[in-house]
C-alpha positions as CSV (number, residue, x, y, z in Angstrom):
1,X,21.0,3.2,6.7
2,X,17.9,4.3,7.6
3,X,18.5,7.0,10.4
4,X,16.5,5.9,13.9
5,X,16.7,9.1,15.3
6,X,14.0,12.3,15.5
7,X,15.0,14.6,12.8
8,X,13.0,18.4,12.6
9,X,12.0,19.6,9.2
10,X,12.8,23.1,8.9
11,X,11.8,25.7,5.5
12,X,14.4,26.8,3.6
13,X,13.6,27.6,0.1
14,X,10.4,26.8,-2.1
15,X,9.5,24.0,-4.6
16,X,8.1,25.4,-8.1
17,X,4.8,23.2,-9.1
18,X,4.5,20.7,-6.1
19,X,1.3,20.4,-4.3
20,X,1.7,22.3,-1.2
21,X,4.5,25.0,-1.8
22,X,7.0,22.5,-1.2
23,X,10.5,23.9,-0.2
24,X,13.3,21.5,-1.4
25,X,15.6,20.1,1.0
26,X,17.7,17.1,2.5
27,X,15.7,14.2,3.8
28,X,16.6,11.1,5.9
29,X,17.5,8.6,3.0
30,X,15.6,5.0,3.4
31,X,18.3,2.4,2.2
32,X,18.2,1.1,-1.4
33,X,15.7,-0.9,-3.9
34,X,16.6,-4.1,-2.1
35,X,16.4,-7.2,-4.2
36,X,13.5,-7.6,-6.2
37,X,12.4,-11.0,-5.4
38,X,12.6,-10.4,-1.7
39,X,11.1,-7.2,-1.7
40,X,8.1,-8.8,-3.3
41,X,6.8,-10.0,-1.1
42,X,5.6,7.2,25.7
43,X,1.2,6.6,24.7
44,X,-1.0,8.7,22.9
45,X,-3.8,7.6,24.6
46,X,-5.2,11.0,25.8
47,X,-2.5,12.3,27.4
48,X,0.6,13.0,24.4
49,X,1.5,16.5,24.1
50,X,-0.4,18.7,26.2
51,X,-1.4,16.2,29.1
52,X,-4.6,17.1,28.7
53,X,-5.8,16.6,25.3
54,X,-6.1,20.2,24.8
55,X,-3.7,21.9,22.7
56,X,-1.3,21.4,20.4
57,X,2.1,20.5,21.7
58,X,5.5,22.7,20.7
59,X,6.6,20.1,18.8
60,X,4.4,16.8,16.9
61,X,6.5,13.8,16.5
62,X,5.8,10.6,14.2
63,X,7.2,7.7,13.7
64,X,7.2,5.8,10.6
65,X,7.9,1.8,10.3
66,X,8.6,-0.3,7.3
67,X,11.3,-2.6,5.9
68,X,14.2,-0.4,4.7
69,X,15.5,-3.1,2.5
70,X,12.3,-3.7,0.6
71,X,11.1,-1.0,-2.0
72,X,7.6,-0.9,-0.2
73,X,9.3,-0.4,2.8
74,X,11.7,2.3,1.6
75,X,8.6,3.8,-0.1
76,X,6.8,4.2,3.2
77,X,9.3,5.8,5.2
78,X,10.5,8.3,2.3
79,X,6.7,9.4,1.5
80,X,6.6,10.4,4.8
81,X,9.7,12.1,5.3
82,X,8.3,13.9,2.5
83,X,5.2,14.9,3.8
84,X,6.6,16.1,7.1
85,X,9.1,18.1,5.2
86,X,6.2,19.9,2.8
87,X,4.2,20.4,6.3
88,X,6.8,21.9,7.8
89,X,7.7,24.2,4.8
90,X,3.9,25.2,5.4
91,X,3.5,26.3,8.6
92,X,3.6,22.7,10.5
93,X,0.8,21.2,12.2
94,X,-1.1,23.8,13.3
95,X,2.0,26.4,14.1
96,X,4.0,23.4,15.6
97,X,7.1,21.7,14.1
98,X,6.9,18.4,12.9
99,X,9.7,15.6,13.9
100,X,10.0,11.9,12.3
101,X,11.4,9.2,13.7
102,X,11.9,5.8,11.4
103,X,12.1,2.9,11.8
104,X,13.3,-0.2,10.2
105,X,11.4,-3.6,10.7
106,X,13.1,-5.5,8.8
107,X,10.4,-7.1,7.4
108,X,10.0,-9.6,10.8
109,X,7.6,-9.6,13.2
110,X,9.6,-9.7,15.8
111,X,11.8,-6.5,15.2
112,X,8.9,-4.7,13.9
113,X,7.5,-5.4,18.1
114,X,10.7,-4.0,18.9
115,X,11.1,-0.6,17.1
116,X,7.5,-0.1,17.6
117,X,7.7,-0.4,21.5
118,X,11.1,2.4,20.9
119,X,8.3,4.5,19.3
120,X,6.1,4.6,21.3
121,X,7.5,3.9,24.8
122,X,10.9,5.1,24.3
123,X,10.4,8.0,22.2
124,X,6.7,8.6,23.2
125,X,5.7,9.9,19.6
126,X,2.4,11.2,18.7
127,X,1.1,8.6,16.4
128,X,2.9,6.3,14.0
129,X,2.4,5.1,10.6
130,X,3.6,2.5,7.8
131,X,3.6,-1.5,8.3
132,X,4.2,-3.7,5.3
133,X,3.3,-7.3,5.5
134,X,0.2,-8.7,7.3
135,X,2.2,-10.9,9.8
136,X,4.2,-7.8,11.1
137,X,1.0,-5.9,11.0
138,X,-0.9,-8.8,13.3
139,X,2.1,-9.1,15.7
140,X,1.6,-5.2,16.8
141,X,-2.2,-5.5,17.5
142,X,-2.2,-6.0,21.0
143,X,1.1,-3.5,21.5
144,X,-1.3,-1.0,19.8
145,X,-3.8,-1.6,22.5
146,X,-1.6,-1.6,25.0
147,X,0.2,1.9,24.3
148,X,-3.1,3.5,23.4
149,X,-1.0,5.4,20.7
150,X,-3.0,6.3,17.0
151,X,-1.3,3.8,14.1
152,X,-2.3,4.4,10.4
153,X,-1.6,1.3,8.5
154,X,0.2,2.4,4.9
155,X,0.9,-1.3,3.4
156,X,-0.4,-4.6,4.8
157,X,-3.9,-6.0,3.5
158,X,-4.9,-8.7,6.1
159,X,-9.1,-7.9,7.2
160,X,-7.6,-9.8,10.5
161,X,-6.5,-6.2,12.0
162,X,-10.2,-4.3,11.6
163,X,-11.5,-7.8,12.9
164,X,-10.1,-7.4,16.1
165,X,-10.9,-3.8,16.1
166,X,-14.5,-5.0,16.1
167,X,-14.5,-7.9,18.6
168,X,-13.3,-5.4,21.2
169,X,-13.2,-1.9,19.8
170,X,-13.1,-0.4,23.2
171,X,-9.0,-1.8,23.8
172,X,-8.1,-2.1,19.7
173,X,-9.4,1.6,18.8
174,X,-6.5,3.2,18.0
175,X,-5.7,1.1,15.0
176,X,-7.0,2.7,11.4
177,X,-5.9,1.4,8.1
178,X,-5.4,4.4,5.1
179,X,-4.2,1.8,2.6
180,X,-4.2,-0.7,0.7
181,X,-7.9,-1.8,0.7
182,X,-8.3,-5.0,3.0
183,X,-7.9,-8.0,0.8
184,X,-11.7,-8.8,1.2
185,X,-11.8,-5.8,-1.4
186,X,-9.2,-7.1,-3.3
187,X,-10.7,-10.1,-4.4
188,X,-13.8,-8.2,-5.0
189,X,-11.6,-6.1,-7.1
190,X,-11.0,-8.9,-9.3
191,X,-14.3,-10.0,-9.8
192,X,-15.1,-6.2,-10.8
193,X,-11.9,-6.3,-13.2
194,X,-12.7,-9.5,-14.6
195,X,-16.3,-8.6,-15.2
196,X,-15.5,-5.7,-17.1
197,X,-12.2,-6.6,-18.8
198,X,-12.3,-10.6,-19.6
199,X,-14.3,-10.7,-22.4
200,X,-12.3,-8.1,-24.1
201,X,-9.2,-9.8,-23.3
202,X,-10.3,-13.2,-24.7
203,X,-9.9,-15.0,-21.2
204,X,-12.8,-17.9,-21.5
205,X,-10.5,-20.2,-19.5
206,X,-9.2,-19.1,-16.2
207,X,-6.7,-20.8,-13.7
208,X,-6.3,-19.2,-10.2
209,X,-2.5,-19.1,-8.4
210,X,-2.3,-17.8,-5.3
211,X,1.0,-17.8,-2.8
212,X,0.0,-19.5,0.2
213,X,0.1,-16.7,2.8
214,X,-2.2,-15.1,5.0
215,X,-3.3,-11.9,2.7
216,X,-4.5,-14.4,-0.1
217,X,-6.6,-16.3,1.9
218,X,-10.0,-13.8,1.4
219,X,-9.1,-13.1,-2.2
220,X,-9.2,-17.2,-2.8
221,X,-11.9,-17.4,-1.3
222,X,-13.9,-15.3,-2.9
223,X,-12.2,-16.8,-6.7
224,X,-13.6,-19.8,-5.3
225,X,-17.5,-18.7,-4.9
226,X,-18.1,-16.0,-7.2
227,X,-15.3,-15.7,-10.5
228,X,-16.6,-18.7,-12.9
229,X,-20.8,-18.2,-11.7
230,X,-20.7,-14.0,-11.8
231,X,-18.4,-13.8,-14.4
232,X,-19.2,-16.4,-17.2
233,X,-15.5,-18.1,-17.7
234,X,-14.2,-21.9,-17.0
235,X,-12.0,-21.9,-14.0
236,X,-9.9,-24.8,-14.2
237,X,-8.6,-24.6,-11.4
238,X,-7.9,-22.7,-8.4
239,X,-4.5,-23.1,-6.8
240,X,-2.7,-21.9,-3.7
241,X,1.8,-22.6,-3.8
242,X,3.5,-22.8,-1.4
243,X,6.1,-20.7,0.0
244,X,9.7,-20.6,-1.3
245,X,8.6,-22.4,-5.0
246,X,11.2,-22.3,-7.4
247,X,10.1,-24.4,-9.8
248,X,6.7,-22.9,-11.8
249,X,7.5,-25.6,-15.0
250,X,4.8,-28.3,-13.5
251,X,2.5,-26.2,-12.6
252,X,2.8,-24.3,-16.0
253,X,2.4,-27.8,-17.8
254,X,-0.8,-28.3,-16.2
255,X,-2.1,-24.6,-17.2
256,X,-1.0,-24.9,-20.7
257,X,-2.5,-28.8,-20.8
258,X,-5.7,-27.3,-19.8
259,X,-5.6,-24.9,-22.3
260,X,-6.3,-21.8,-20.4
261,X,-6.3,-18.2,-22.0
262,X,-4.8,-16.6,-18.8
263,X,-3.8,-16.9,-15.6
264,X,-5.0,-14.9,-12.8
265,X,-2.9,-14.1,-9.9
266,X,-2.5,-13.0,-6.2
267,X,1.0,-13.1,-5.5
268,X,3.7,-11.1,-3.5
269,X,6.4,-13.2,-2.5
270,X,7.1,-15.5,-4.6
271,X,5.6,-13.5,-7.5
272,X,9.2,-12.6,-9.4
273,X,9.9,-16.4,-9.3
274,X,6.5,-17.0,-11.1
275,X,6.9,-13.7,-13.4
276,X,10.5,-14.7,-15.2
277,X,9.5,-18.3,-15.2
278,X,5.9,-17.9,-17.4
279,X,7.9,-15.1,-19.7
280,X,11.5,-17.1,-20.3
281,X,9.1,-19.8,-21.0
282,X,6.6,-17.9,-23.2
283,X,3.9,-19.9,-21.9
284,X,1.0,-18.9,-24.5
285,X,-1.9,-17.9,-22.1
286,X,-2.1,-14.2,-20.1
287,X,-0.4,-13.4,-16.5
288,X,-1.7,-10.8,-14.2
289,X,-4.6,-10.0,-11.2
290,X,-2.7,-9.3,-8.4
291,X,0.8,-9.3,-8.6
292,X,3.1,-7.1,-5.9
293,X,6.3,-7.2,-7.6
294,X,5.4,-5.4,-11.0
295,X,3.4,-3.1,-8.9
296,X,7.2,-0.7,-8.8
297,X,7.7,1.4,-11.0
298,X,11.4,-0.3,-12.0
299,X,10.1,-3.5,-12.1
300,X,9.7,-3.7,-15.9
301,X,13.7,-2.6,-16.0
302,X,14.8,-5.0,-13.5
303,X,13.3,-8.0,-14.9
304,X,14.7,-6.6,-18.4
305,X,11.3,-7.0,-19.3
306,X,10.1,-9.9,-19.0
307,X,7.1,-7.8,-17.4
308,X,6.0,-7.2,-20.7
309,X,1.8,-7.4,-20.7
310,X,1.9,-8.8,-17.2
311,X,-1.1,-6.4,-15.4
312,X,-1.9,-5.7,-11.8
313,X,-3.9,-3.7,-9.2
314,X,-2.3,-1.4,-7.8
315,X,-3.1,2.2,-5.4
316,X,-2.2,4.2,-8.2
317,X,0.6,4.6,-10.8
318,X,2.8,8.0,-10.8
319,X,0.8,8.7,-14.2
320,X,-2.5,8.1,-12.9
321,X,-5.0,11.4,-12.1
322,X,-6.7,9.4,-9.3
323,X,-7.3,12.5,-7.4
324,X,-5.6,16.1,-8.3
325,X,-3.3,15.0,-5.7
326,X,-1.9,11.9,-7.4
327,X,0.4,13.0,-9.8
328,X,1.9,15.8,-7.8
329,X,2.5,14.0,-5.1
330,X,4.4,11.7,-7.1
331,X,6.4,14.4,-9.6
332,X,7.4,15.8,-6.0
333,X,8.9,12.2,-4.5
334,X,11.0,12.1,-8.3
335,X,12.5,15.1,-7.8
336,X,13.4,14.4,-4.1
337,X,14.4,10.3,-4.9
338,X,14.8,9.9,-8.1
339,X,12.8,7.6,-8.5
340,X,8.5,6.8,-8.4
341,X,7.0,6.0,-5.6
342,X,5.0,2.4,-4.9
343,X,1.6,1.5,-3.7
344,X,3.0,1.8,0.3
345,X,3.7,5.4,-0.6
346,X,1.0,7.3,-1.4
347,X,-0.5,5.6,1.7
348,X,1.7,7.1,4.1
349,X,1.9,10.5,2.6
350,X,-1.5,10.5,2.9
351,X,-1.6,9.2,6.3
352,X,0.8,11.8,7.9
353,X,-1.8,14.8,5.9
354,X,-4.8,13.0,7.7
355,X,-3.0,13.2,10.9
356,X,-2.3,16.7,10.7
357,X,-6.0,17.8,9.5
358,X,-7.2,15.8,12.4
359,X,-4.8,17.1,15.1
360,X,-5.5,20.9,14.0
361,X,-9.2,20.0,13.8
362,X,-8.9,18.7,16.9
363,X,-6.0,21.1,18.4
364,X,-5.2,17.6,20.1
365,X,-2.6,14.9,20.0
366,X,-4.8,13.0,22.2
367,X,-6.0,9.5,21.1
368,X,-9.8,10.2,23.0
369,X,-10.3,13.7,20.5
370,X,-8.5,12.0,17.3
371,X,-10.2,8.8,17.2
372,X,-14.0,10.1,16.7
373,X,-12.9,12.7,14.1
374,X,-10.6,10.3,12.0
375,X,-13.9,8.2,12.6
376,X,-16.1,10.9,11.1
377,X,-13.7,12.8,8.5
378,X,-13.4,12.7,4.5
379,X,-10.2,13.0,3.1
380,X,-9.1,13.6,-0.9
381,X,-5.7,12.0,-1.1
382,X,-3.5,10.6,-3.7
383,X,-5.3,6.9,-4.0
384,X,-8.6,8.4,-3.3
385,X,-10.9,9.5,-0.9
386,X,-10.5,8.0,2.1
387,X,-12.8,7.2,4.7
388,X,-12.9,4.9,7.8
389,X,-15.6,2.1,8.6
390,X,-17.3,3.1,11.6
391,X,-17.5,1.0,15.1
392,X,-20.4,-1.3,13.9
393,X,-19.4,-1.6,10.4
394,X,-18.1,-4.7,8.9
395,X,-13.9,-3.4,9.1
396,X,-13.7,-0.8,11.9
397,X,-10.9,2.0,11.4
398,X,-10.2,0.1,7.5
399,X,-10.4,2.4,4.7
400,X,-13.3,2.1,2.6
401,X,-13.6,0.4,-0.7
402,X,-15.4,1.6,-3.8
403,X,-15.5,3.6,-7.1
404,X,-15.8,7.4,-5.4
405,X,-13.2,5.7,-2.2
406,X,-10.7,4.0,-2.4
407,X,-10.5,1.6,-5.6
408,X,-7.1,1.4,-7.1
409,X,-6.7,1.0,-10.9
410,X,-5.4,-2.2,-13.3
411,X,-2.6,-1.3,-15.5
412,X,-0.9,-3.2,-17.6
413,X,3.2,-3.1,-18.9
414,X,3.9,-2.4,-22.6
415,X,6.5,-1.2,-24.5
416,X,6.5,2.5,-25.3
417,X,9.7,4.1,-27.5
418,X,11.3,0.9,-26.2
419,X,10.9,1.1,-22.2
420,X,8.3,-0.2,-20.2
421,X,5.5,1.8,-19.3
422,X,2.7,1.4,-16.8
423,X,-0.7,1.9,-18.7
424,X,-3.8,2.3,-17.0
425,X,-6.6,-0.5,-18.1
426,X,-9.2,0.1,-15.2
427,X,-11.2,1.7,-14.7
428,X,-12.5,3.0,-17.6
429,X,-12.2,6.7,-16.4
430,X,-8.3,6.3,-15.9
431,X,-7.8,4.1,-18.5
432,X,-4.8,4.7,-20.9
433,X,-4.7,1.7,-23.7
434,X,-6.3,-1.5,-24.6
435,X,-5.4,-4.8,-22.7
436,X,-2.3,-6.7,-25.2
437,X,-1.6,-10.1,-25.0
438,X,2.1,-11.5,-24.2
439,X,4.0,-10.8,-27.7
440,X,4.6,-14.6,-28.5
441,X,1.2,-15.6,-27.9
């Protein structure tokens, strides 16, 4: 189980080639992998800490949310367990220890209101970060507001959040988003990927399948207008399933009686389903875009790889030198989990750092002295540099998308000495092999 309490991070001993001098410890454990095809898919305000907004408190305490059960979620609360424990090692924030509190939303809006309001109410922590799914993310907006308490998105995509940011940014302020990009960018990511990497990959005919949730809804959109015009291919079709399919055979029939060379995904939930079907089936055309589930690291493993040549976006893989901070970071989770960390991750880690260069910048906990330097700061973490849209920009408080920000890569599964490996396609500066078809096309 996850553990719900506060837990100080104390130095004990030091950790040879991680990032930060990283002494090796015990952490809080986040439960289990949780099934794959389920995974996939007191106020800050001013007056925390020293009651004025001057000075760092004795003690800064966070609290991290996500779904315990769900890989992302267990991702999100260990990378920051992680971070805390390195800060601590280091000095803490500022000269002050560091506490964590997690929390479990078990992936429902609902609890994820609950153990929120615990935060930030009951345990009156400094700031929070985490949040995986856009629903869970949208039903916390307006506790946010209310508890006037700094949140750092690490894992849900909807545009929806900096929206309301923007309609009243005087009561929605304390919301910023570190990661993933918005999924605005996202769909402009795959008209960047296709435009570079199509050709290459022999897709002329394209169809579009997106799972009929909130998050896809920009990215479809933006298929709709711009993929066959900008990037020069047929698009047969574009088509949004509903949730809980379990039955991709028709829709495959109609993909493979059109005759297209690939088909190009946003999917999440229902994206395992869709995975096994188009592989047991060997359907001969190209899967990949967007696709959640083969974003972890084990996902090649536990689908006993029927990944093989599926490709999608992702923050980074453990592999990838997005920044110097990217690979380090995610040796360091290995030796601490056993395991890589996913895309959910190496937003959180990021977003506890953030928070303690902006508290010691600051010498504040307070929400009036932390928002306007988060608003105004530059940070090199694992995914990127990160930087926040500004009041009048188009996505308040959301991390900002592009090639020297926050981009994200394309990699592709193939088979390396006989296990699946993540290889980087895009872009070109990160890339580590050539786009390969499905092996029985």
């Amino acid at each position: 189980m996850v553990n719900n309490d506060k837990r100080s991070r104390q130095s004990d001993s030091s950790r040879t080639g991680a990032p930060f001098g990283v002494g090796r410890r015990s952490f809080l454990k986040a439960t289990g992998a949780g099934a794959v095809g389920t995974a996939l898919a007191g106020c800050l305000g001013g007056d925390n800490g020293s009651g004025d907004g001057s000075g760092i408190p004795d003690t800064v305490t966070l609290g991290a949310l996500g779904p315990a059960d769900s890989p992302m979620g267990d991702s999100i609360l260990k990378s920051a367990e992680l971070a805390i424990s390195e800060i601590n090692d280091n000095g803490g924030i500022g000269g002050a220890d560091v506490e964590l509190s997690t929390k479990d939303t078990k992936d429902d809006p609902g609890t994820t209101r609950q153990v929120y309001q615990e935060l930030t109410t009951g345990e009156n922590v400094d700031a929070t970060v985490g949040i995986f799914g856009s629903e869970n993310l949208l039903s916390i907006m307006q506790n946010i507001a209310q508890a006037e308490t700094v949140h750092m998105t690490a894992g849900a995509a909807t545009p929806e959040a900096p929206r309301i940011v923007k309609d009243d940014y005087e009561t929605n302020k304390h919301w910023f988003r570190v990661g993933p990009v918005n999924s605005v960018y996202l769909g402009e990511s795959e008209i960047e990927f296709a435009k570079d990497y199509f050709e290459q990959m022999g897709w002329e005919t394209v169809a579009f399948i997106a799972e009929d949730y909130k998050w896809t809804e920009p990215i479809t959109n933006t298929i709709k207008s711009r993929l066959e015009d900008e990037v020069g291919v047929e698009v047969t079709e574009v088509r949004r399933v509903s949730e809980g399919t379990e039955d991709f055979t028709p829709i495959y029939d109609d993909l493979e009686s059109a005759n297209v060379d690939g088909a190009y995904t946003a999917l999440a939930h229902i994206g395992t389903t869709a995975l096994v079907q188009w592989a047991k089936q060997q359907r001969p055309f190209g899967f990949g875009g967007i696709h959640v589930p083969t974003q972890l690291p084990s996902y090649y493993e536990a689908t006993e790889g029927a990944a093989i040549s599926t490709f999608s976006q992702t923050t980074a893989t453990p592999t990838s030198a997005v920044t110097e901070k990217t690979v380090p970071y995610a040796n360091a989770y290995q030796e601490e989990y056993g395991g890589s960390p996913v895309y959910t991750g190496y937003s959180a880690y990021d977003a506890v750092y953030i928070l303690k260069e902006a508290i010691e910048s600051t010498e504040s906990v307070s929400g009036s002295d932390l928002i306007p330097e988060l608003e105004g700061g530059s940070y090199t973490g694992t995914g990127g540099t990160i930087e926040f849209g500004g009041p009048d920009s188009e996505f308040p408080h959301d991390v900002k998308y592009g090639p020297e920000l926050s981009q994200g890569v394309y990699f592709q599964w193939q088979q390396e000495d006989g296990e699946g490996r993540q290889k980087v396609l895009w872009p070109d500066d990160l890339k580590e092999a050539e786009y390969m078809s499905p092996p029985w096309v």
